[in-house]
C-alpha positions as CSV (number, residue, x, y, z in Angstrom):
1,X,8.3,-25.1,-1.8
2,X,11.0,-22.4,-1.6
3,X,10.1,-19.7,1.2
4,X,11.7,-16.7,2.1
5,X,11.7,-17.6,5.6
6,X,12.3,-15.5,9.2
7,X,13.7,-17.0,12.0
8,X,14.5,-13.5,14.1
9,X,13.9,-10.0,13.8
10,X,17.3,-8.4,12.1
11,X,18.9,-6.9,9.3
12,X,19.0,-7.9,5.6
13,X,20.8,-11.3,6.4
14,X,17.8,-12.4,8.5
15,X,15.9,-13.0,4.9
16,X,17.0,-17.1,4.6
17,X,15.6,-18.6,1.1
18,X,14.1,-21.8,2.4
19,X,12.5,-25.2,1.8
20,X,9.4,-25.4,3.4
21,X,6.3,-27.2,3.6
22,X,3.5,-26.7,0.8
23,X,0.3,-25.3,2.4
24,X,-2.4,-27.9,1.9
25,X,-6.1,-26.2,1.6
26,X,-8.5,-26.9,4.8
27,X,-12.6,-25.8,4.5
28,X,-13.5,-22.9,3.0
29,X,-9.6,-22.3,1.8
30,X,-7.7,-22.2,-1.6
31,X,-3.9,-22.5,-2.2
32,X,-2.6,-19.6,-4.5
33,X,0.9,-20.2,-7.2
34,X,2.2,-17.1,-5.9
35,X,3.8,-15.8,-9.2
36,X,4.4,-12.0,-8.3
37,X,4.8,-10.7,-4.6
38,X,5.4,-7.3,-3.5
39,X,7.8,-5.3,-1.2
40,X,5.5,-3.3,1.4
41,X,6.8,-1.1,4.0
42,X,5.2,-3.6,6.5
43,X,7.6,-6.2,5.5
44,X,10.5,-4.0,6.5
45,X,9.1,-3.1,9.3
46,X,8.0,-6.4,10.3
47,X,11.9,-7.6,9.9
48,X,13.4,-5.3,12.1
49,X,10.8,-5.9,14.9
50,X,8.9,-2.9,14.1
51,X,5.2,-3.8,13.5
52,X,4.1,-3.9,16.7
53,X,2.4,-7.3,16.5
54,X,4.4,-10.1,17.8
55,X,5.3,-13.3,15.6
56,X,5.9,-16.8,15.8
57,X,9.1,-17.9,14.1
58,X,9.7,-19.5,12.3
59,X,7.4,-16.9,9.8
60,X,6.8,-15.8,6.2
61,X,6.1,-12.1,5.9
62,X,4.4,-10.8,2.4
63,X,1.3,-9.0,2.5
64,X,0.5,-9.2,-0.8
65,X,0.6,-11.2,-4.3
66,X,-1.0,-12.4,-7.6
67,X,-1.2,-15.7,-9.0
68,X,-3.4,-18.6,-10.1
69,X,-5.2,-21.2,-8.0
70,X,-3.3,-24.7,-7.4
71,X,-5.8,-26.2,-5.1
72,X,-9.2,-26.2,-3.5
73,X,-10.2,-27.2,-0.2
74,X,-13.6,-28.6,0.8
75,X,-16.5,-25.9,0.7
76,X,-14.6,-23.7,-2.2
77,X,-17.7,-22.9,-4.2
78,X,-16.8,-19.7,-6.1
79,X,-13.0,-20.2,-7.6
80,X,-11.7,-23.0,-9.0
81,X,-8.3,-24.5,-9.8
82,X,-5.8,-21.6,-13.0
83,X,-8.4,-19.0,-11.8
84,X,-6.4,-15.8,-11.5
85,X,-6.3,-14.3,-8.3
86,X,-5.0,-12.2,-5.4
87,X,-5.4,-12.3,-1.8
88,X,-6.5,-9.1,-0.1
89,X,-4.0,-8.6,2.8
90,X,-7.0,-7.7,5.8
91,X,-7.9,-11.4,6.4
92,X,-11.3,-10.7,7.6
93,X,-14.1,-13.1,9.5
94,X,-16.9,-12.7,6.4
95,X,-19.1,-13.0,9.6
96,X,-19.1,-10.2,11.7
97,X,-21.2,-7.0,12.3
98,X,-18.6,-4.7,10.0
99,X,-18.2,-7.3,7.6
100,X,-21.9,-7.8,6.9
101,X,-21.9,-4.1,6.5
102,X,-19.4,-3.8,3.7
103,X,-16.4,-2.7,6.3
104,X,-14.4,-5.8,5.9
105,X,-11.1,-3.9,6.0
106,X,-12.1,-2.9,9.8
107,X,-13.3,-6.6,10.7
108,X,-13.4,-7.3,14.2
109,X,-11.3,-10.6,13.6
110,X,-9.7,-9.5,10.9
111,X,-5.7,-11.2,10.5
112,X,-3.2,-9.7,8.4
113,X,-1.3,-11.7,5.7
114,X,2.0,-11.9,6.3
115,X,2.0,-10.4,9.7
116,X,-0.6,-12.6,11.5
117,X,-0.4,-15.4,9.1
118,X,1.9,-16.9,7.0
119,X,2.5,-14.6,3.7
120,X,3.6,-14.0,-0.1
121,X,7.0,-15.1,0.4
122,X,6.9,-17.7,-0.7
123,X,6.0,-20.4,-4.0
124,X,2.7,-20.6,-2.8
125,X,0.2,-19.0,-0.1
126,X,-3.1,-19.9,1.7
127,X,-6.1,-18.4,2.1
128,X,-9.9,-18.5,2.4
129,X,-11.9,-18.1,-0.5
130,X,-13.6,-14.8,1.6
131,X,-10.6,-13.4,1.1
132,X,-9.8,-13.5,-2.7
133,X,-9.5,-10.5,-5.4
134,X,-10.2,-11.5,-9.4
135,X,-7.7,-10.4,-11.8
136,X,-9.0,-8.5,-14.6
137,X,-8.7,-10.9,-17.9
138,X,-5.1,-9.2,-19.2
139,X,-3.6,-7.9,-16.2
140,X,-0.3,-9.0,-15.9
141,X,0.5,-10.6,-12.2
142,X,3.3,-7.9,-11.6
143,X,1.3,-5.0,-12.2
144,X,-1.3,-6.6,-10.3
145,X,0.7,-6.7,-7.4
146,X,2.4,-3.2,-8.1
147,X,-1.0,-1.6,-8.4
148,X,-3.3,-3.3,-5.9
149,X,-2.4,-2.0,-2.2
150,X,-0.9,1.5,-3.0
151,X,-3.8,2.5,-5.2
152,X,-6.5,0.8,-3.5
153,X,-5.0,2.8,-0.1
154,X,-4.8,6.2,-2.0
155,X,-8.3,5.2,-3.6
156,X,-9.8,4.7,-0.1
157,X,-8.1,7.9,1.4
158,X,-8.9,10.5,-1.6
159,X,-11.8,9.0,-2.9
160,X,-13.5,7.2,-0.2
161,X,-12.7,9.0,2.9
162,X,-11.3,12.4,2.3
163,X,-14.2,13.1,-0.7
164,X,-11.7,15.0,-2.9
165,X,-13.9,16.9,-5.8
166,X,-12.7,17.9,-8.9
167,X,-10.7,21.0,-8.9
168,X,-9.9,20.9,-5.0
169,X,-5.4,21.3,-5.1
170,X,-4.1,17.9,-3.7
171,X,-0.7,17.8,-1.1
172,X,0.5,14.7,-1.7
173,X,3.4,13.6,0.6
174,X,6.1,11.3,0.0
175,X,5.5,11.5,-3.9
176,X,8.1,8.3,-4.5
177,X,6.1,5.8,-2.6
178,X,4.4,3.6,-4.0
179,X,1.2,5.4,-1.8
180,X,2.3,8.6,-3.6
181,X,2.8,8.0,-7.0
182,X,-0.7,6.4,-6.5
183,X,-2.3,9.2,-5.4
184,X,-0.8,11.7,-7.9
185,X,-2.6,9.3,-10.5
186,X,-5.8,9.3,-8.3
187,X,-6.6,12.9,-7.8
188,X,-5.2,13.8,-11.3
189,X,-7.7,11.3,-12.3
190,X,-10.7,13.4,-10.1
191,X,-9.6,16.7,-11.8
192,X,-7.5,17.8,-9.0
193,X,-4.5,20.1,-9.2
194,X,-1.5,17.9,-7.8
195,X,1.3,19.3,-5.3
196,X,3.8,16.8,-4.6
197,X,6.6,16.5,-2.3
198,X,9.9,14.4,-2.5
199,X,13.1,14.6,-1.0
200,X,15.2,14.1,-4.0
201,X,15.0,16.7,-7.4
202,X,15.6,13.3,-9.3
203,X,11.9,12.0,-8.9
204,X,10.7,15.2,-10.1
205,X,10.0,14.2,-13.4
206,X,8.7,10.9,-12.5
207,X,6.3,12.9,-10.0
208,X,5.5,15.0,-13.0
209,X,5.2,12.0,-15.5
210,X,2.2,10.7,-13.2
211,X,0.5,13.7,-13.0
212,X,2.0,16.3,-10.3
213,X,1.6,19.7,-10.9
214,X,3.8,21.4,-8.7
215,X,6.7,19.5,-6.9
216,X,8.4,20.3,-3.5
217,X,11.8,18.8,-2.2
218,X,11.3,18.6,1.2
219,X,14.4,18.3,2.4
220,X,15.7,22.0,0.8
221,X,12.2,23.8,1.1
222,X,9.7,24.9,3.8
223,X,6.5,23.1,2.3
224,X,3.8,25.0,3.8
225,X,5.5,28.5,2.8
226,X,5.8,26.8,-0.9
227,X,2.5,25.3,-0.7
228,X,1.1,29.1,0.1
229,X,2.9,30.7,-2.5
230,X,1.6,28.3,-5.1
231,X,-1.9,28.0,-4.1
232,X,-2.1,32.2,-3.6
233,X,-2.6,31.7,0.3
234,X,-5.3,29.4,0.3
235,X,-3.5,26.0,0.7
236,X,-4.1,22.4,0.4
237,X,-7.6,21.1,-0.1
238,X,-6.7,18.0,1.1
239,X,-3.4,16.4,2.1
240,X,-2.5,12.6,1.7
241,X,0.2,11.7,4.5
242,X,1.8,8.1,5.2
243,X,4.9,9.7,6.5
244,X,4.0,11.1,9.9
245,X,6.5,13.0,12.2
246,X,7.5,16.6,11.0
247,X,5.5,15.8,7.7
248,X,2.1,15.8,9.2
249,X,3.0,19.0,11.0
250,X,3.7,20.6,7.4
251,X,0.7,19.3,6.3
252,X,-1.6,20.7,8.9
253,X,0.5,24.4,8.2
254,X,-0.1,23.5,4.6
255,X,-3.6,22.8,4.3
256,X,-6.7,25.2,3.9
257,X,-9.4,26.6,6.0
258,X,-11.4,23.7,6.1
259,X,-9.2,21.4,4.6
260,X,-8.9,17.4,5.3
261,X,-5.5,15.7,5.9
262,X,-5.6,11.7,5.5
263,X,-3.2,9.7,7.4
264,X,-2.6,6.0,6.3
265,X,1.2,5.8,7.7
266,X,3.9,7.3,10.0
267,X,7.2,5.7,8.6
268,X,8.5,9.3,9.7
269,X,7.4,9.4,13.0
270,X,4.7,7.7,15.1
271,X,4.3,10.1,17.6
272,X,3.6,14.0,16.5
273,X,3.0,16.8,19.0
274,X,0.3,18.5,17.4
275,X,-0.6,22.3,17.6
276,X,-4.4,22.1,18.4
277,X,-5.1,25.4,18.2
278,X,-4.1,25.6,14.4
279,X,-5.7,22.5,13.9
280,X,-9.6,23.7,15.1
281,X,-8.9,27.5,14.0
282,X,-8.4,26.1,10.7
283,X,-11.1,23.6,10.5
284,X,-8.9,21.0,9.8
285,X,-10.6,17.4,9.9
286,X,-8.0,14.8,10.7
287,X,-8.9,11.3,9.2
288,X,-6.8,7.8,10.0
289,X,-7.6,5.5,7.3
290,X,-5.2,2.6,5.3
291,X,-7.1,-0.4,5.0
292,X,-8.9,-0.8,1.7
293,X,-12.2,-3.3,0.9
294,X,-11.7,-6.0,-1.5
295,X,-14.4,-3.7,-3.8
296,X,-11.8,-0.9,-3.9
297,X,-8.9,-3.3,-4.8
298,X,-11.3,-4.6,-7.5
299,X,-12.3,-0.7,-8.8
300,X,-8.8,0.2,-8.9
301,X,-7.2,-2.8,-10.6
302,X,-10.4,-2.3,-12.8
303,X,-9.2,1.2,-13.8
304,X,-5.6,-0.3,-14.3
305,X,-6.9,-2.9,-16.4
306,X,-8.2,-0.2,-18.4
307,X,-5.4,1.9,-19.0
308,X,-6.9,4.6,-17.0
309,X,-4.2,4.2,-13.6
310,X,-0.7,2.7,-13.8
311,X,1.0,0.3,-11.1
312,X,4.3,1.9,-11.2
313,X,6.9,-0.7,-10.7
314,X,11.1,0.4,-9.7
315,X,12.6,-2.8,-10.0
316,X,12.0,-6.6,-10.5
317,X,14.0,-9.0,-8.1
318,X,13.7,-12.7,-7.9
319,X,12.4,-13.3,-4.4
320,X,15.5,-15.0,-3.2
321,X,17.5,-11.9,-3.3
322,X,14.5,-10.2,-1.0
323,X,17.2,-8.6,1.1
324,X,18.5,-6.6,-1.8
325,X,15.5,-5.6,-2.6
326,X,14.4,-4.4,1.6
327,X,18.2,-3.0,0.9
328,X,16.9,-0.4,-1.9
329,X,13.6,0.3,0.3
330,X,15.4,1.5,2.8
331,X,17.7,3.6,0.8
332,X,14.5,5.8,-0.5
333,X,16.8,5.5,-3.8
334,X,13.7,4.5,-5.8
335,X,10.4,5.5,-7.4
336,X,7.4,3.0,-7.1
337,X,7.3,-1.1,-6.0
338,X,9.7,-3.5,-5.9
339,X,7.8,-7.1,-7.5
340,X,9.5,-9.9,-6.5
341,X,9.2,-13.6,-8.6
342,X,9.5,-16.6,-6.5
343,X,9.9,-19.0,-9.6
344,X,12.7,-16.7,-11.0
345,X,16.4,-18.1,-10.2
């Protein structure tokens, strides 16, 4: 099969399309047609020696995909061979004490696709059946793809952790991403009131399309003072974050007495200092989330199915030009996912 494959941690011309070997299911494991992956920040990350887990090279990055079973190993019981499907990227045990109590994405043995394993870049992925996400009858692969880890992540951080209510005013950061134009969607979708931020006045009305009420450009305005002035004083009910760095310290100023900031990145900044005192005179709770269950993939591509969310796609590339397409992630020139085709020349 055809891989994008990494031998070293680099720039864009470390991205080599590939023969390699077809994976061949083991117990318990299916073999996926890969026929839509996506560009995640991880895989950017990953390439440039950023992730902070260690790999063997040579490796396949790709954290996620849609597709259609080719294979079955011994001990597949619930999917069979066209079945469509996509693999969640938390590779969790099935087995342990968090698994058996619904918290798969915090698994104590849980492996990452792509980062711990071999990924989506490539014709065709493994993975065990445990593992596996239905498609909704109708979905097509690239929207799949496009929709399942940004609004399953701003699913689990506004719905499932930060317990936004209908007509709390959202802060959402970053409003470009696929994470953010999700969670405009989301809490427009809760009966929120929708302040988003951006650093470029040319995804306004994208921002807007989704949902936003308000938008903020970041990079020409103080946020919290605009948040104030639009929210009469009061602030931010609730904040989604998955920049970090000098963001997350405008969202802490931004947000209400008593309001909740969810974190699920720090592409900005890793390390913040952190004013304490504003943080416990204010109430604020600080929550660290990012890893959605394979039922919160399923509600959300569910609700896209439906017509009810939309998996907002930038581009299309075939996925031997991945480095173009890491190229335009890195420029921020872009509004939503990058799907990549491995069977497109």
């Amino acid at each position: 099969m055809k891989a994008i494959v990494l031998r070293e941690y680099g720039a864009f011309d470390t991205l080599l399309w590939e023969d390699v070997s077809t994976p061949v299911p083991d117990f318990g494991e299916v073999v996926i047609r890969v026929r839509a992956t996506g560009l995640n920040h991880c895989d950017t990350d990953l390439r440039r020696g950023l992730f902070g887990l260690a790999q063997t090279f040579p490796h396949v990055m790709g954290v996620d995909a849609a597709g259609t079973i080719e294979a079955v190993g011994p001990g597949v019981t619930e999917y069979k061979p066209g079945d469509r499907v996509a693999p969640h990227f938390v590779l969790s045990c099935g087995t342990c004490r968090n698994c058996l109590r619904g918290l798969e994405n915090i698994c104590l043995n849980a492996g990452l696709l792509g980062i711990t394993t071999w990924g989506s870049y490539a014709q065709f992925v493994k993975v065990r059946q445990n593992n596996l996400i239905r498609l909704p009858d109708g979905l097509p692969f690239d929207e799949a793809v496009a929709a399942q880890v940004p609004l399953a992540t701003a699913w689990e951080a506004l719905i499932e952790v930060g317990k936004l209510r209908a007509g709390e005013t959202v802060l959402v950061n970053a409003a470009g991403s696929g994470v953010g134009s999700a969670g405009i969607q989301i809490a427009k979708l809760a009966g929120a009131r929708v302040i988003a931020t951006t650093g470029q006045d040319s995804k306004f009305a994208a921002a807007r399309a989704l949902g936003a009420d308000e938008v903020i450009n970041y990079s020409t305005a103080n946020v919290p003072d605009a948040v104030m002035a639009l929210t009469g004083g009061l602030g931010a009910d609730i904040v989604l974050d998955m920049v970090g760095g000098d963001r997350l310290k405008d969202s802490i100023a931004a947000a209400a007495l008593g309001g909740r900031i969810v974190s699920v990145g720090a592409h900005g900044g890793e390390h913040v200092d952190i004013d304490m005192i504003e943080l416990f005179r204010k109430h604020i709770s600080l929550h660290g989330c990012g890893r959605s269950t394979r039922a919160m993939v399923g509600e959300v591509l569910g609700l896209v199915a439906a017509g009810k969310l939309k998996a907002v796609i930038h581009k299309h590339f075939p996925l031997s030009q991945a480095a173009a397409a890491h190229e335009l992630m890195e420029s921020r020139a872009f509004f939503g996912r990058m799907v990549m085709d491995p069977w497109q020349a």
